[in-house]
C-alpha positions as CSV (number, residue, x, y, z in Angstrom):
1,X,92.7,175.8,85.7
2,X,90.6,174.0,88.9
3,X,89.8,171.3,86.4
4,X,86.4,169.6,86.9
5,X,87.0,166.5,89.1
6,X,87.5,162.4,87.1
7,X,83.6,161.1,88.0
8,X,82.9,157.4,87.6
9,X,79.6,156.1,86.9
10,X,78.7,152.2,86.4
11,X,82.6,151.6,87.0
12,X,83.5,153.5,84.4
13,X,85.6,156.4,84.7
14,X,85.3,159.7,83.2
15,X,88.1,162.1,83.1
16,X,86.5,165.7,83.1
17,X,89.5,167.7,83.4
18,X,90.0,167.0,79.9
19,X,87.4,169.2,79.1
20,X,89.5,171.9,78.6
21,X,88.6,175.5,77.0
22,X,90.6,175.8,74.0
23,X,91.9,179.0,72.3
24,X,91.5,180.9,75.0
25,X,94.1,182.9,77.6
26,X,93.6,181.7,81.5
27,X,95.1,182.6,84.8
28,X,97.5,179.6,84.3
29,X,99.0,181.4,81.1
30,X,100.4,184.5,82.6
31,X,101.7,186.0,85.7
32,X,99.5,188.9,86.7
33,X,101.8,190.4,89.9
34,X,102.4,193.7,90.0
35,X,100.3,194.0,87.0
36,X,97.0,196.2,86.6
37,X,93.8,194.2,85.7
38,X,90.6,195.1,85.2
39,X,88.6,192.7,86.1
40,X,84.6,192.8,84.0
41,X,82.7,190.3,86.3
42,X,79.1,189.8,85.9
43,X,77.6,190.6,90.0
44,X,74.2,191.8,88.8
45,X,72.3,190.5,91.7
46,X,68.9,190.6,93.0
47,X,68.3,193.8,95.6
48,X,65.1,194.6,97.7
49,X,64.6,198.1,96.1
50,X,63.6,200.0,99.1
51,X,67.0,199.4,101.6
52,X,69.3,198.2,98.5
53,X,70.0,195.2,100.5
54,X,71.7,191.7,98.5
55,X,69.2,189.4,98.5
56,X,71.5,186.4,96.6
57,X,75.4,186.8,97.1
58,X,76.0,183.9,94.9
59,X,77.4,185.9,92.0
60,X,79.8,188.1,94.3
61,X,81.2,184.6,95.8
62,X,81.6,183.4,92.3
63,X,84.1,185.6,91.6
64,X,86.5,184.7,94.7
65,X,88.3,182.2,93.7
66,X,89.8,184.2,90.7
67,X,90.2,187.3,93.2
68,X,91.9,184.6,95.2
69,X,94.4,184.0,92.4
70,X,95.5,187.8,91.5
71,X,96.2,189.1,94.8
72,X,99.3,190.7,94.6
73,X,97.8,192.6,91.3
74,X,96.7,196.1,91.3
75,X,92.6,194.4,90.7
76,X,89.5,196.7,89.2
77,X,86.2,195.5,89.0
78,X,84.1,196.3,86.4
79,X,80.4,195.6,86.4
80,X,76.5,196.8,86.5
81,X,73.6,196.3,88.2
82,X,70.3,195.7,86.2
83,X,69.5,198.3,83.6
84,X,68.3,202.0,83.4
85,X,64.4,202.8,84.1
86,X,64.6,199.5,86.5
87,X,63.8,199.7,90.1
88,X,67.0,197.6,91.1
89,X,69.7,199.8,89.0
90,X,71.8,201.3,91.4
91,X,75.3,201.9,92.4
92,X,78.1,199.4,92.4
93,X,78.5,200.8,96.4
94,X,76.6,198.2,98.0
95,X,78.3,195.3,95.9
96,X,81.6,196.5,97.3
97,X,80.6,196.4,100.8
98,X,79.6,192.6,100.4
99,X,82.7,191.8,98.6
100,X,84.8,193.3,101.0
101,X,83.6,191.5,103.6
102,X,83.2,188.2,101.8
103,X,86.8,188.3,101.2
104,X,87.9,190.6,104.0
105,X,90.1,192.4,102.1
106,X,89.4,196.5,101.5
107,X,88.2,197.3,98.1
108,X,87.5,201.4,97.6
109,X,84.8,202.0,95.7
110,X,85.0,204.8,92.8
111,X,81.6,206.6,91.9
112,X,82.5,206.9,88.5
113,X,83.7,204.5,85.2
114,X,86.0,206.5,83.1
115,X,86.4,210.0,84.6
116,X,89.9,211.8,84.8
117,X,89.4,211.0,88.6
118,X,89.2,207.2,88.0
119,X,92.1,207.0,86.1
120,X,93.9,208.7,88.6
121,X,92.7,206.8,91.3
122,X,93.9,203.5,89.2
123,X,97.2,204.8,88.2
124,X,97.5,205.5,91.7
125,X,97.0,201.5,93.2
126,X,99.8,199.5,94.8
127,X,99.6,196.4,94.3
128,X,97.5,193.9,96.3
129,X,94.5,196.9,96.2
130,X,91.1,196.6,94.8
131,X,88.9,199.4,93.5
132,X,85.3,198.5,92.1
133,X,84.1,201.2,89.8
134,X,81.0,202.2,89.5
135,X,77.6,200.8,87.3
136,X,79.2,200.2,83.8
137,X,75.3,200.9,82.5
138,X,75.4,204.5,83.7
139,X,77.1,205.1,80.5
140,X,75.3,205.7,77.0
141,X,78.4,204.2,75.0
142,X,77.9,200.5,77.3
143,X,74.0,200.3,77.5
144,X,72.8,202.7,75.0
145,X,74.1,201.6,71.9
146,X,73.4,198.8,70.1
147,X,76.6,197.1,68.1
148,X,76.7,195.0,65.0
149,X,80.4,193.8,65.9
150,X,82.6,192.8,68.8
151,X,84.8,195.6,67.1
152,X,82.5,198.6,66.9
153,X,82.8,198.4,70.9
154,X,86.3,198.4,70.8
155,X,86.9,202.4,69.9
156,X,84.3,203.5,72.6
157,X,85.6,206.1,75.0
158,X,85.2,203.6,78.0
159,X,87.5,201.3,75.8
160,X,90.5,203.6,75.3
161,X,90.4,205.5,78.2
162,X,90.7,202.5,80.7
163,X,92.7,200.5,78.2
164,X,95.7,203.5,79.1
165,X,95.9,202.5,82.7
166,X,95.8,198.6,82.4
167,X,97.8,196.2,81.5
168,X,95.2,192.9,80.8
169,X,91.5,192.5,80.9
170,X,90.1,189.4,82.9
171,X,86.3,188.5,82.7
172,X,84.3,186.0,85.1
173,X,81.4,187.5,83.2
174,X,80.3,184.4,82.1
175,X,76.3,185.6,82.9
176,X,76.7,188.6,80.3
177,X,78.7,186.5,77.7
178,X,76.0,186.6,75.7
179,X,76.0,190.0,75.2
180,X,77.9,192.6,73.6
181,X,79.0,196.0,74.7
182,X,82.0,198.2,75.1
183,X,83.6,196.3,78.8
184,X,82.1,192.6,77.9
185,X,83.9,192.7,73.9
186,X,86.1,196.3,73.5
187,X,89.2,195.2,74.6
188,X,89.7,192.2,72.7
189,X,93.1,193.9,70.6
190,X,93.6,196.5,72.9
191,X,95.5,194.4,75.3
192,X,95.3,190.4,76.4
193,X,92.4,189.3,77.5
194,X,92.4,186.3,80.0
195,X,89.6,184.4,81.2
196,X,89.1,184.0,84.8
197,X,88.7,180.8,86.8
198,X,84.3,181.2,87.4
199,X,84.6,181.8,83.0
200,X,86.5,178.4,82.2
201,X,84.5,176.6,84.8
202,X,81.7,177.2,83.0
203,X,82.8,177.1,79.6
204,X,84.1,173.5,80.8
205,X,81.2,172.5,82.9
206,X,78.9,173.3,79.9
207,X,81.0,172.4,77.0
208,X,80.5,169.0,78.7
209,X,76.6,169.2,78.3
210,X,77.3,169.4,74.5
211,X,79.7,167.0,73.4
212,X,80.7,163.5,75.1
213,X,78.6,163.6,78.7
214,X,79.1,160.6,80.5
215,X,75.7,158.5,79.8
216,X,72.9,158.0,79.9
217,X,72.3,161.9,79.9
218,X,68.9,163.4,81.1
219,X,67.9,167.0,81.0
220,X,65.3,168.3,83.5
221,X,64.0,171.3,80.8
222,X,61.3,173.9,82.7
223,X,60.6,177.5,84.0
224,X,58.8,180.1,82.2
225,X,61.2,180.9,79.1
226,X,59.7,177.7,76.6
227,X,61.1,179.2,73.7
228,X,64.6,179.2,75.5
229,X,63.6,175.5,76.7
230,X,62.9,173.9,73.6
231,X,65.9,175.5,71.8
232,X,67.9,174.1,74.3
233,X,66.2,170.3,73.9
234,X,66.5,170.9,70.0
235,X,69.9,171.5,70.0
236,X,70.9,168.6,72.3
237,X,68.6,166.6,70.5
238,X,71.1,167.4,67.1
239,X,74.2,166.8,69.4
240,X,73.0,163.6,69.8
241,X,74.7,162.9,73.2
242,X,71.2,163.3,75.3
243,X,68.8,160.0,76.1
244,X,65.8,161.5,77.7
245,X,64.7,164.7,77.9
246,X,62.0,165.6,81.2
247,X,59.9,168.8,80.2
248,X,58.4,170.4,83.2
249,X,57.2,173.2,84.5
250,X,55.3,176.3,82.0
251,X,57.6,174.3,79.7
252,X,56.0,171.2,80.2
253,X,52.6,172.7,79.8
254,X,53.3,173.7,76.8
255,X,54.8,170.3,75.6
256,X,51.2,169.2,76.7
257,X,49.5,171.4,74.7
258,X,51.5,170.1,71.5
259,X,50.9,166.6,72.6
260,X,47.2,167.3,72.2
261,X,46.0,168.0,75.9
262,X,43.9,171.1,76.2
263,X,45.6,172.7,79.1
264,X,42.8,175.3,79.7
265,X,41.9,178.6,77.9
266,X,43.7,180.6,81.1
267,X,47.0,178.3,80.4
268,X,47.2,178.7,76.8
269,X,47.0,182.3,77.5
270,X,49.6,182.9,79.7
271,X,52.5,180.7,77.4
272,X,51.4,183.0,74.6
273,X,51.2,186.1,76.9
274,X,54.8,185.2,78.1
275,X,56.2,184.6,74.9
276,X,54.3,187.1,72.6
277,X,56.4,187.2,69.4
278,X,58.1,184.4,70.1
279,X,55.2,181.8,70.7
280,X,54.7,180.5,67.0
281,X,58.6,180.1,67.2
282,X,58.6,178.2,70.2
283,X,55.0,175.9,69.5
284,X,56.9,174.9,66.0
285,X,60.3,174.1,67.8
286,X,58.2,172.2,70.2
287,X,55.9,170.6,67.8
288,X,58.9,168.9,66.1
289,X,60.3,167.4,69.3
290,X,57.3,166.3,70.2
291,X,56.3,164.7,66.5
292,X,60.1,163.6,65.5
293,X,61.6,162.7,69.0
294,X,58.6,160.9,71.1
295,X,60.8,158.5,72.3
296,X,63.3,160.8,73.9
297,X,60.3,163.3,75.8
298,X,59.0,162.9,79.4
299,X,56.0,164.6,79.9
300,X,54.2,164.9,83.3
301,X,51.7,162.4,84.2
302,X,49.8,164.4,86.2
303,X,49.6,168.4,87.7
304,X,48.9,170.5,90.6
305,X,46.3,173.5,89.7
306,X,45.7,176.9,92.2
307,X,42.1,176.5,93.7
308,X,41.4,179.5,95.5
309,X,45.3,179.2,96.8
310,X,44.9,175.8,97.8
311,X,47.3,173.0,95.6
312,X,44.9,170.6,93.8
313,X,46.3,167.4,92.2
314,X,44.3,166.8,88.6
315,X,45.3,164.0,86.4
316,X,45.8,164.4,82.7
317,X,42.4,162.8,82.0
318,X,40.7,165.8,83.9
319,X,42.2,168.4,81.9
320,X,41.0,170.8,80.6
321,X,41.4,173.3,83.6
322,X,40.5,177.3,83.9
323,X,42.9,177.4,87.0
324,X,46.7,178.0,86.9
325,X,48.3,175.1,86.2
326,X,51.7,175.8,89.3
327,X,53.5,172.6,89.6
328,X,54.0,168.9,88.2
329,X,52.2,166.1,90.0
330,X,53.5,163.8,92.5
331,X,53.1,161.0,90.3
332,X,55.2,162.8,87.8
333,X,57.8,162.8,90.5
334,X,57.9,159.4,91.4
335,X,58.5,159.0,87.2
336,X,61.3,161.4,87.4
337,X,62.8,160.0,90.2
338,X,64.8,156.6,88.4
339,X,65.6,158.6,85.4
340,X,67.8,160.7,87.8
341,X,68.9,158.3,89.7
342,X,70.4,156.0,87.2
343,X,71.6,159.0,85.2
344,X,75.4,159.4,84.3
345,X,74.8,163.1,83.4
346,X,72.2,165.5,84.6
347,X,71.4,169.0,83.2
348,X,68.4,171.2,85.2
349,X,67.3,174.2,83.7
350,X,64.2,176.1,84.8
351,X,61.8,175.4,88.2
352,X,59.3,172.4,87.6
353,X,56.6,175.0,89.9
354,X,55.8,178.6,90.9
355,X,58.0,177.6,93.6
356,X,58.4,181.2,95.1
357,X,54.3,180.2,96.2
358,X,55.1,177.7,99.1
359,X,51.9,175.4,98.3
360,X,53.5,174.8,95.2
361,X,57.5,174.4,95.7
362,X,57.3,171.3,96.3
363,X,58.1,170.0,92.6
364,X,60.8,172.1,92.2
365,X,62.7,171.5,95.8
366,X,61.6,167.4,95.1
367,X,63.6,167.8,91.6
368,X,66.4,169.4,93.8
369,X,66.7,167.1,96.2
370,X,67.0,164.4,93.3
371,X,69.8,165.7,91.8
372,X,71.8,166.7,95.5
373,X,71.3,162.5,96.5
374,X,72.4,161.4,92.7
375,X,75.4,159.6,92.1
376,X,75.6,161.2,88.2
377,X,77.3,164.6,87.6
378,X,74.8,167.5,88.2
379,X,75.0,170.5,86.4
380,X,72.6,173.2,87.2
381,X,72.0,175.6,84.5
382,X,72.0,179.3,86.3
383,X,68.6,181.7,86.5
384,X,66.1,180.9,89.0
385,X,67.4,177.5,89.6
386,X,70.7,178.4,90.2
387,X,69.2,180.9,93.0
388,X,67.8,178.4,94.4
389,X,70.3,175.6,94.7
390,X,72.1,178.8,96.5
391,X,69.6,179.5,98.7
392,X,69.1,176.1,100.5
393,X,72.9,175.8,100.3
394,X,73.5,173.1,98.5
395,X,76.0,174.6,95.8
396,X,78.6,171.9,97.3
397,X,75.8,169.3,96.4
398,X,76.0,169.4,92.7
399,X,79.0,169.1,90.5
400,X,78.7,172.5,88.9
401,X,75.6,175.9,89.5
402,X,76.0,177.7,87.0
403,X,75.8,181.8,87.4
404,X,74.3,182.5,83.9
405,X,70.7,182.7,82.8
406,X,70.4,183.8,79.6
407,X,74.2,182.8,78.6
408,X,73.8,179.3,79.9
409,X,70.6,179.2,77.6
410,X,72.3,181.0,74.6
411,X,75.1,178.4,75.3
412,X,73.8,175.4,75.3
413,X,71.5,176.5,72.2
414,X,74.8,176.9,69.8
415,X,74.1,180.2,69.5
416,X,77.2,182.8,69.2
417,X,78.2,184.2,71.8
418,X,80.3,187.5,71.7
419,X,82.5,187.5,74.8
420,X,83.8,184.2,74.0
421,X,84.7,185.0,70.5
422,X,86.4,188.3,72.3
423,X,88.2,186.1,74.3
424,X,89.4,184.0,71.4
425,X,90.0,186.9,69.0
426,X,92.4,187.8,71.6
427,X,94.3,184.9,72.0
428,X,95.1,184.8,68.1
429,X,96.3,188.4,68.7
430,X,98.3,188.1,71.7
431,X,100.3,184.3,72.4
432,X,102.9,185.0,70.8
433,X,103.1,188.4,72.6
434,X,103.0,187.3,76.2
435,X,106.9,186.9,76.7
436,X,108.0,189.8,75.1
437,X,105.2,191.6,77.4
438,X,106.6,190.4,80.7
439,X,103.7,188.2,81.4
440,X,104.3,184.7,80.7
441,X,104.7,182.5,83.6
């Protein structure tokens, strides 16, 4: 494994390779040449509907450095492309084409799954060749079905048909590893399953926001998803590894509201709006941060309302407002700013702003910038953050941008998640097999 790098902070050093993922297959278990993989990444990437055009590659580049480290294997992608009924679900053709180019290798794109012509074409490969099959999702069995067990999905059609014409499963799906369907979970005794170098990364670089971060440990906790933000802080909060805890964002105006600020009629609103059946959830998760933990919450000072589309600062004493509350203050920044900075450990989850409304990125892009000039380890916990961190380019800025959304949330909530217990599962049922399987190293 590409082990995260040592990090010292205050003098003190901190050896983060020894974060390791334990139970579970990697690259550096096995020797893969000459051998068939398929290869269940996670590309499902944002697309302007109309021309089909990649807006964000970020997920496609994620996967090179394990495509990097199987090259003389016969390699085929699985993966899909947003869901069924959804303007952006399309074919895996497009996804190819960047690939390919990414990597400038050829990779021959099949416009099927499981057909008798994809398993032809497969049993066909030489080795070094790379076929990307097409949307996994355009099958009933893999988006259709819902299944109580990482083993129901293992006697699906798509299962047993591609498991003939492979010889191990490898998944960078770390974005759909909270999720469970025949190509994320099915193969788990079928043959070994190995996780990539993008999966370990981030089992590592998140494991790390859960037990024994270097200190003292903020989380940046925002974006629209408060029940997922609160779960999060909750959970960390139990760990008890995490000093401060810096709500922003439709997050933050709902840790507002709980504190006893009336945000406004319209504000109120949209959280429960947003959240529907999950708001009374998420205000009684919130409430007991708030009433339990005050000494560990930031809340922002001050907030930046829509006027007719022009940014208006307000201070909390002028709350209530009936305009959309779109970004922290910049006094709540200039609070922000130390905690960062004399952070050992930084997670961000979740814009601080409707930062896609260029009056009010500035929050967000100021929180960025903060954790790009800090000295403390940076992880960046995927979704719209993620995007953006790749957008301005600074992916080489923080120590680790994670690809998932939901997973990382599911993650760092201690909530199960199936692909990782496939991957496990497997490893139980397959060490001792490796050798006398020709592919220990």
């Amino acid at each position: 494994m590409q082990n995260l790098p040592s990090y010292i902070h205050n003098g003190q050093s901190h050896d983060l390779s020894a974060v390791n993922v334990e139970g579970v297959l990697t690259l550096d278990d096995v020797d893969l040449q000459g051998r068939t993989v398929l290869f269940r990444v996670d590309v499902n990437s944002p697309i302007e509907p109309s021309s089909g055009q990649i807006l964000d590659d970020g997920r496609l580049r994620a996967i090179v450095p394990t495509l990097n480290r199987i090259q003389s294997s016969r390699v085929v992608l699985l993966s899909h492309q947003s869901r069924p009924g959804k303007a952006d679900f399309t074919s895996m053709r497009k996804h190819s084409e960047v690939l390919s180019k990414i990597i400038g290798r050829p990779i021959d794109f099949i416009p099927d799954v499981c057909s008798d012509e994809a398993l032809n074409q497969i049993a066909k490969m030489k080795d070094g060749d790379i076929i990307f099959l097409d949307n996994v999702r355009e099958l009933e069995e893999e988006y259709g079905i819902k299944y109580d067990s990482n083993q129901e999905t293992e006697i699906t059609d798509i299962v047993t048909r591609l498991a003939q014409v492979s010889d191990v499963y490898l998944t960078d799906a770390f974005a759909a590893a909270h999720r469970r369907s025949p190509t994320l979970t099915g193969f788990t005794n079928h043959m070994p399953c190995i996780a990539g170098t993008l999966m370990e990364r981030e089992i590592s670089s998140l494991r790390l926001a859960l037990r024994n971060p270097p200190r003292p440990y903020l989380a940046i906790l925002g974006g629209a998803k408060c029940d997922d933000s609160v779960r999060v802080a909750e959970n960390l909060i139990s760990k008890g590894n995490v000093d401060k805890i810096a709500f922003v964002g439709v997050t933050g105006n709902l840790m507002l509201w709980v504190s006893g600020h009336d945000i406004g009629d319209r504000n109120k609103e949209f959280i429960k709006t947003s959240l529907n059946d999950h708001f009374q959830e998420a205000w009684n998760t919130a409430k007991r941060i708030h009433d339990n933990h005050p000494e560990m919450i930031f809340l922002p000072t001050d907030i930046a309302v829509d006027f007719d589309g022009e940014r208006i600062q307000m201070t909390l004493q002028e709350l209530p407002t009936e305009n959309p509350i779109y970004d922290v203050g910049i006094e709540t920044l200039k609070l922000i700013r130390p905690l960062v900075k004399d952070a050992g450990f930084v997670l961000w989850n979740g814009p601080a702003s409707y930062f896609e409304l260029p009056e009010f990125a500035f929050g967000t892009i100021e929180i960025l910038n903060m954790c790009t000039e800090t000295e403390a380890m940076t992880i960046i916990g995927g979704g719209h953050t993620s995007a953006l961190v790749n957008s301005r380019g600074v992916s080489d800025r923080v120590t680790h941008n994670s690809t998932g959304g939901g997973s990382t949330m599911s993650f760092l909530s201690g909530y199960p998640m199936p692909v990782i217990a496939s991957l496990k599962d497997s490893f139980i049922r397959f060490e001792k097999e490796i050798s006398d399987l020709g592919l220990s190293k």
